[in-house]
VOKEVEX-73688 format. One record per residue (C-alpha): residue number from 1; chain; x, y negated, z negated. Coordinates in Angstrom, 1 decimal, m for minus. Layout:
VOKEVEX-73688
REC  nr kette      x      y      z
REC NUM     A      X      Y      Z
...
***
This chain:
VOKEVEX-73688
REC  nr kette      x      y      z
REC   1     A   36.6  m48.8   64.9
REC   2     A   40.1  m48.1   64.8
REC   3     A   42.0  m45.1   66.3
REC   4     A   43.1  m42.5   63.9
REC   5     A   46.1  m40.7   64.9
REC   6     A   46.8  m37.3   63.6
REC   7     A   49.8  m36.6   62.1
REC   8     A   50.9  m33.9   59.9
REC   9     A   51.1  m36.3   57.4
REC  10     A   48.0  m37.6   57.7
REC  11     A   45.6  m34.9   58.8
REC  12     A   44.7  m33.8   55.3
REC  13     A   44.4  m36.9   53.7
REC  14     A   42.0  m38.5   56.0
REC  15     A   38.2  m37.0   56.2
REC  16     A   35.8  m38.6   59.1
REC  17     A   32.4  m40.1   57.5
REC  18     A   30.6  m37.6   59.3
REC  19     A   32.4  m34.7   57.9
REC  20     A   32.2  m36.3   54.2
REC  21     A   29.0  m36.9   54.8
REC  22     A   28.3  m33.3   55.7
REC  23     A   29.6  m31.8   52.5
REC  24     A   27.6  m33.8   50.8
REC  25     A   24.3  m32.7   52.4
REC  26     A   25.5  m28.7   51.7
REC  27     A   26.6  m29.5   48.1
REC  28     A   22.7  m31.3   47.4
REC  29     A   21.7  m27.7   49.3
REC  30     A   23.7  m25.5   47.5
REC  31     A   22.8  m27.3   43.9
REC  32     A   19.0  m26.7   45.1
REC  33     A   19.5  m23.0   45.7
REC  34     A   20.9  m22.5   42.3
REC  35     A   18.3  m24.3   40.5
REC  36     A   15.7  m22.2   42.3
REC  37     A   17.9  m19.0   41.7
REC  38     A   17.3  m19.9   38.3
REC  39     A   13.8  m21.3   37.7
REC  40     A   12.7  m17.6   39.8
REC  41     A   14.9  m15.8   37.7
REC  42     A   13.6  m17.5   34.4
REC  43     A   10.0  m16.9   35.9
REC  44     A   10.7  m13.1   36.6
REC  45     A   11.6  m12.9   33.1
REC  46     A    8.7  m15.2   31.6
REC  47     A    6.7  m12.6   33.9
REC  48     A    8.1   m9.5   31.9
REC  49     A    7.9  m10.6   28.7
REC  50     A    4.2  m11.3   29.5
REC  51     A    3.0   m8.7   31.3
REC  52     A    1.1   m6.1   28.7
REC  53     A    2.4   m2.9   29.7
REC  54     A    6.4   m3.7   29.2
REC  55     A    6.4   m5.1   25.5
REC  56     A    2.6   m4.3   24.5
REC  57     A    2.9   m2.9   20.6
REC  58     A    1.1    0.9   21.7
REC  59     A    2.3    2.5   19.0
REC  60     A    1.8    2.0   14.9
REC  61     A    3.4    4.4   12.4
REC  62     A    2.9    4.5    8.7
REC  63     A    4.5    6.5    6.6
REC  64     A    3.8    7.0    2.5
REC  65     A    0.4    7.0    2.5
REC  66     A   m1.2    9.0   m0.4
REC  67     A   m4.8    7.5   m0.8
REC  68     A   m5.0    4.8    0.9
REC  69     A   m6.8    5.9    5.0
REC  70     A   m4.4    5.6    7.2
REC  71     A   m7.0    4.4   10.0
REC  72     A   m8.5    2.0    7.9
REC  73     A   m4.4   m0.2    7.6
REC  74     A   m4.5    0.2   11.6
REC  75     A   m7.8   m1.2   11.7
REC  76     A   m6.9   m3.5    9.3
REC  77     A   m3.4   m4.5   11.6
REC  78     A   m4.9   m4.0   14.8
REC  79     A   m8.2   m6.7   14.0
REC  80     A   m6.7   m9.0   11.6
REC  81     A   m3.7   m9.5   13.6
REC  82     A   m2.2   m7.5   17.1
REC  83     A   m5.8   m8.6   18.9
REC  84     A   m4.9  m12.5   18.0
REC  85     A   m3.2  m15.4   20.0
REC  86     A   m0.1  m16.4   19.0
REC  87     A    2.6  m19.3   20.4
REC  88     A   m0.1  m21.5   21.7
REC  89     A   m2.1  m19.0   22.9
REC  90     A    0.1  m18.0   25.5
REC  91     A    1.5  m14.5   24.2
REC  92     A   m1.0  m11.6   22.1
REC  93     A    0.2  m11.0   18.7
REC  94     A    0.5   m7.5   20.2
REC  95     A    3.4   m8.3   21.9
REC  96     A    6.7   m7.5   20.9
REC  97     A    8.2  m10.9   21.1
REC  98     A    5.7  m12.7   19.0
REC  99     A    4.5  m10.1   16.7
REC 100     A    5.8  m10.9   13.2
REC 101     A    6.7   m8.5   10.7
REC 102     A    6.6  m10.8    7.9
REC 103     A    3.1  m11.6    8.6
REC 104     A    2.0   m7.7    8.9
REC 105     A    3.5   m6.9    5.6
REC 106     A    1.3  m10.2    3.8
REC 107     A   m1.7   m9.2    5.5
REC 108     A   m1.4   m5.2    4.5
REC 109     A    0.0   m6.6    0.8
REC 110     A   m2.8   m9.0    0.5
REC 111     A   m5.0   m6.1    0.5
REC 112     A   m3.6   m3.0   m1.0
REC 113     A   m1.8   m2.6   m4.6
REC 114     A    1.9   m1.7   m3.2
REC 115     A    5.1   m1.0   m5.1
REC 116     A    7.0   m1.3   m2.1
REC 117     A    6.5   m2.6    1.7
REC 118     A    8.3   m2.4    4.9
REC 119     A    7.3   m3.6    8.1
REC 120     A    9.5   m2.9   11.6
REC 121     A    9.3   m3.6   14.8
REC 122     A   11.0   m1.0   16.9
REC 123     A   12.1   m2.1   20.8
REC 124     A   10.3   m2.0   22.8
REC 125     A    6.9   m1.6   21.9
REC 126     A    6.3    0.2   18.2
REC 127     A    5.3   m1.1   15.0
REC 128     A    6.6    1.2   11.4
REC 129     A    5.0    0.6    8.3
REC 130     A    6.7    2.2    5.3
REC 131     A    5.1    1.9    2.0
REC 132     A    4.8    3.2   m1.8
REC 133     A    1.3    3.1   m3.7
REC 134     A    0.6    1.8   m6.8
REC 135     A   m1.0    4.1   m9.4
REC 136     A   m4.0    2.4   m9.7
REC 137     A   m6.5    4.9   m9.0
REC 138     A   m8.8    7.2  m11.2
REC 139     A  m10.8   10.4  m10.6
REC 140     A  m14.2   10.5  m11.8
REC 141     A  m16.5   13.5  m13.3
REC 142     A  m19.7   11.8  m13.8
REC 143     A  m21.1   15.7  m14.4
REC 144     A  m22.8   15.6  m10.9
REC 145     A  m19.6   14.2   m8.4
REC 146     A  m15.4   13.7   m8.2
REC 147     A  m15.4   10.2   m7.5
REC 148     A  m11.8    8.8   m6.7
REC 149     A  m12.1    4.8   m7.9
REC 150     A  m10.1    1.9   m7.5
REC 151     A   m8.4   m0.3   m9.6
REC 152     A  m11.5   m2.3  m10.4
REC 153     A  m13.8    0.6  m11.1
REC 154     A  m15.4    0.7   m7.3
REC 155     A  m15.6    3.7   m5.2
REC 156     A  m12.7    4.4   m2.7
REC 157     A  m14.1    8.3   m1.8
REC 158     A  m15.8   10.7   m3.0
REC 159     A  m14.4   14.6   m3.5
REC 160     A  m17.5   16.6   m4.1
REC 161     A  m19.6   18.2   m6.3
REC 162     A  m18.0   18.6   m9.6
REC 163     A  m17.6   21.8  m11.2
REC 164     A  m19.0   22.9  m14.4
REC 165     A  m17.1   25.7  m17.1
REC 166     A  m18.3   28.9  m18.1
REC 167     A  m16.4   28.7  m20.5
REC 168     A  m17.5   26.2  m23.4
REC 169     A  m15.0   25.1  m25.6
REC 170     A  m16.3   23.1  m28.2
REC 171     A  m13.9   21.9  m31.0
REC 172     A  m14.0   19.7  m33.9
REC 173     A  m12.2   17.3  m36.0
REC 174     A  m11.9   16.7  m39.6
REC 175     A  m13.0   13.4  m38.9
REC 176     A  m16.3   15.2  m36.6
REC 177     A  m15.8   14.4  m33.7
REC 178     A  m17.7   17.1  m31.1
REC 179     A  m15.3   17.4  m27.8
REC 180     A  m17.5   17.8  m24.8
REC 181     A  m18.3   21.5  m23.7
REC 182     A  m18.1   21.1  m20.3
REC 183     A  m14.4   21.2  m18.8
REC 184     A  m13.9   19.5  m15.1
REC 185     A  m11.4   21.6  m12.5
REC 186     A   m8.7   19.4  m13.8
REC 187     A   m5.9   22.3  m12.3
REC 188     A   m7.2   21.6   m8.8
REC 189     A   m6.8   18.2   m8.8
REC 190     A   m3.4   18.5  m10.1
REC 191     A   m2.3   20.3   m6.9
REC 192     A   m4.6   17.5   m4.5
REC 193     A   m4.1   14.4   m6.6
REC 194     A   m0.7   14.8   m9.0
REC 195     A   m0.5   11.5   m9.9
REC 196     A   m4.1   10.5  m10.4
REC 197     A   m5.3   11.2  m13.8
REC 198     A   m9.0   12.9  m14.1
REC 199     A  m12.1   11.4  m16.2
REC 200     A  m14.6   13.0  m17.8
REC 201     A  m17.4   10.7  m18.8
REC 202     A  m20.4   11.8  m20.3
REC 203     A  m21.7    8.4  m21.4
REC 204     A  m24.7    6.7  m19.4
REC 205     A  m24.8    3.5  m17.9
REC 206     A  m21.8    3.8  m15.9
REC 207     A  m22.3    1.0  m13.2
REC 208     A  m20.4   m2.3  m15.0
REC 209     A  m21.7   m5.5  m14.3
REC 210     A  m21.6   m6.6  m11.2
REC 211     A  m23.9   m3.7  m10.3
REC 212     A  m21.3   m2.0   m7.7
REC 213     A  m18.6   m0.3   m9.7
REC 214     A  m18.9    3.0  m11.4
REC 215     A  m16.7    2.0  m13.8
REC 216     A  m15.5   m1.9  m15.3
REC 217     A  m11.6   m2.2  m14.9
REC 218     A  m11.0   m2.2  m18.7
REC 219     A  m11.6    1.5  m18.5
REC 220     A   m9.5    2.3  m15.7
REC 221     A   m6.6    0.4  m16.9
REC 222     A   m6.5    1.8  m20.5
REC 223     A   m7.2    5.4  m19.0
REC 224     A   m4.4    4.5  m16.2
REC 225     A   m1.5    3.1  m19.5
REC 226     A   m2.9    6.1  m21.2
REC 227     A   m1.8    8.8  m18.6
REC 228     A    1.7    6.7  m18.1
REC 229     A    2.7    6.5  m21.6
REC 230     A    1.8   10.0  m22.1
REC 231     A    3.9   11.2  m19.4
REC 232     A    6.7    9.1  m20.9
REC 233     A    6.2   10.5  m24.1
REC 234     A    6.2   14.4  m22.0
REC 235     A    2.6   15.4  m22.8
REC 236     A    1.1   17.6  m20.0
REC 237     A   m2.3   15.6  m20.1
REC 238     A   m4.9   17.8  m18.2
REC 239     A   m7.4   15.2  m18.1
REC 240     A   m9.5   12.5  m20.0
REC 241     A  m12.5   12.3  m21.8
REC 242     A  m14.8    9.6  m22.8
REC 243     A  m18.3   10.3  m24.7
REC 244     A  m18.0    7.2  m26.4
REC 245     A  m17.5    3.2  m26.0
REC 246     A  m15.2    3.1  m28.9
REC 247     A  m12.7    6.0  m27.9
REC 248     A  m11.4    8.1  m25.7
REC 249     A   m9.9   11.6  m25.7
REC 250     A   m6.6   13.1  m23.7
REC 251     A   m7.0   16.9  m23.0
REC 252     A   m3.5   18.6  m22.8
REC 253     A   m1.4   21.9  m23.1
REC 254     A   m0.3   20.9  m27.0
REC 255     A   m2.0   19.2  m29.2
REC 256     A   m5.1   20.3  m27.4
REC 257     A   m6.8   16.9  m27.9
REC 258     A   m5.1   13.3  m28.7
REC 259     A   m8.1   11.0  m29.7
REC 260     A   m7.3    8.0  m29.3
REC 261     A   m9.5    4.1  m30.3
REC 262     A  m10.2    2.5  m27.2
REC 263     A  m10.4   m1.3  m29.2
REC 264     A   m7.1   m1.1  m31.0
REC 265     A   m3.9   m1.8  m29.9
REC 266     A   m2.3    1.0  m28.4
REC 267     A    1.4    1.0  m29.1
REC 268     A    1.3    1.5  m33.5
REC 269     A   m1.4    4.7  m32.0
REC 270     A    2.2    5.7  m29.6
REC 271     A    4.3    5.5  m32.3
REC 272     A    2.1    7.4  m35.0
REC 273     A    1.6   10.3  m32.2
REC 274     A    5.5   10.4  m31.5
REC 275     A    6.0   10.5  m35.6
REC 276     A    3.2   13.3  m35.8
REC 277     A    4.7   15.6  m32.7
REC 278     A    8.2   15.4  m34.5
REC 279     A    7.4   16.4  m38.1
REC 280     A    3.9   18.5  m37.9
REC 281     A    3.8   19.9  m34.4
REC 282     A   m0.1   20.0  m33.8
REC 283     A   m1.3   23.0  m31.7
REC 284     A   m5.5   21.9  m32.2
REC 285     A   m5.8   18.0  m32.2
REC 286     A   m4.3   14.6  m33.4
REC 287     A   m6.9   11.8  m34.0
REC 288     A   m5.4    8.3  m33.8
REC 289     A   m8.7    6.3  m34.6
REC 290     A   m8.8    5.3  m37.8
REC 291     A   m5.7    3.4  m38.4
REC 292     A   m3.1    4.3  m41.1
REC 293     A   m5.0    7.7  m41.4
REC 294     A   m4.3   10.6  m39.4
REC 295     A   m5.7   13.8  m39.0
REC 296     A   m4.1   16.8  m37.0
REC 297     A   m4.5   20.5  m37.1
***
């Protein structure tokens, strides 16, 4: 091996083989230590995001809610989804990471008749549920119970006994038609229920066909269009009346009683009504049954 000389020239230019060789050990070190900084620091943060008690969803708020049970959408949200596997199995769907709004709101939509729907997550461990009802929901006097029904006719709850009238308030048509004498407690269900309209029905054989609804759906819905075009129309509707398959009869401030034919089409009915509260002003009863003819007091 030849001498080296040092020279100022020289000394910085020229590195022994041990010494190069030694930086190249402590840069194979150093590159070690960072990669194990980092795996440790990515572990530490895989650790967090896993562990329950840092990101676990604890807390579910809803907000909206009119008649639908507020336990029975967490039940429905904690079962059907938080308590499932998500990502491989590897993280709870009750975690904050991997819970999916989008999915909530489907599964709560799926379920419930909904105007409107909005699902949140809320850092670092809350869930809020915002939604608006749709008005698909009818309140029953059978003359023994206040049923509250769905869409479809079945039970959702029921609201007690149902009141009978001392009073009895019998009127009739020109056309004779006898309106029921019994009157349900429509003014407290106005305060509870605002938006739900009130059935009397005095007819037997309530349960439809498939044995479990109280009502079929075609009554619902034409009592449901009934109370909304009403309301459009500004007629205080106390509640509804049916004693009959072929019609049924709204109970308001003035007319009294609109009578209306359950198996004709309901808008040239509308448009006679709106005709007859113009020019005649009823105080006693319109009755919309009998087509082109109209009788009112």
């Amino acid at each position: 091996m030849k001498k080296f000389y040092r020279s100022q020239t020289n000394f910085k230019q020229y590195k022994p083989y041990i010494s190069r060789r030694r930086r190249t050990v402590n840069h194979g070190v150093k590159k070690i230590f960072i990669i194990a900084v980092v795996a440790l620091a990515t572990a530490g943060w895989l650790w967090l995001l896993l562990r329950p008690p840092y990101f676990q969803i604890q807390t579910v708020s809803i907000e909206g809610l009119e008649i639908i049970d507020s336990e029975e959408i967490h039940l429905l949200v904690r079962n059907e989804y938080l308590s499932k596997k998500s990502w491989l199995g590897l993280l709870a769907n009750d975690n904050y990471f991997s819970a999916s709004a989008a999915k909530i709101e489907r599964l709560i939509a799926d379920k419930y008749p909904l105007n409107f729907l909005s699902v949140k997550k809320l850092f670092p461990r809350s869930i809020s549920i915002s939604l608006k009802e749709k008005i698909s929901t009818v309140i029953l006097d059978n003359g023994k119970d206040y049923l509250l029904l769905d869409a479809d006719g079945g039970l959702l709850k029921s609201l007690g006994a149902a009141a009978v009238s001392n009073s009895t308030p019998v009127a009739t048509t020109s056309a004779s038609t006898t309106i029921s004498a019994r009157a349900p407690d429509y003014s407290k269900f106005k305060i509870l229920y605002p938006k739900f309209p009130l059935l009397l029905y005095e007819m037997e054989g309530q349960i439809s066909a498939d044995g479990k609804n109280f009502l079929s759906s075609k009554i619902i819905s034409s009592v449901l269009e009934l109370s909304q075009r009403l309301t459009a129309e500004a007629v205080e509707t106390r509640y509804f009346e049916m004693n009959s398959p072929t019609h049924i009869t709204a109970h308001a401030a003035r007319p009294k009683q609109i009578i209306f034919a359950l198996n004709a089409d309901l808008e040239p009915q509308m448009e006679k009504l709106r005709i007859i509260m113009r020019a005649k002003k009823p105080k006693e009863y319109v009755d919309l049954r009998y087509g082109e003819r109209v009788f009112w007091k």
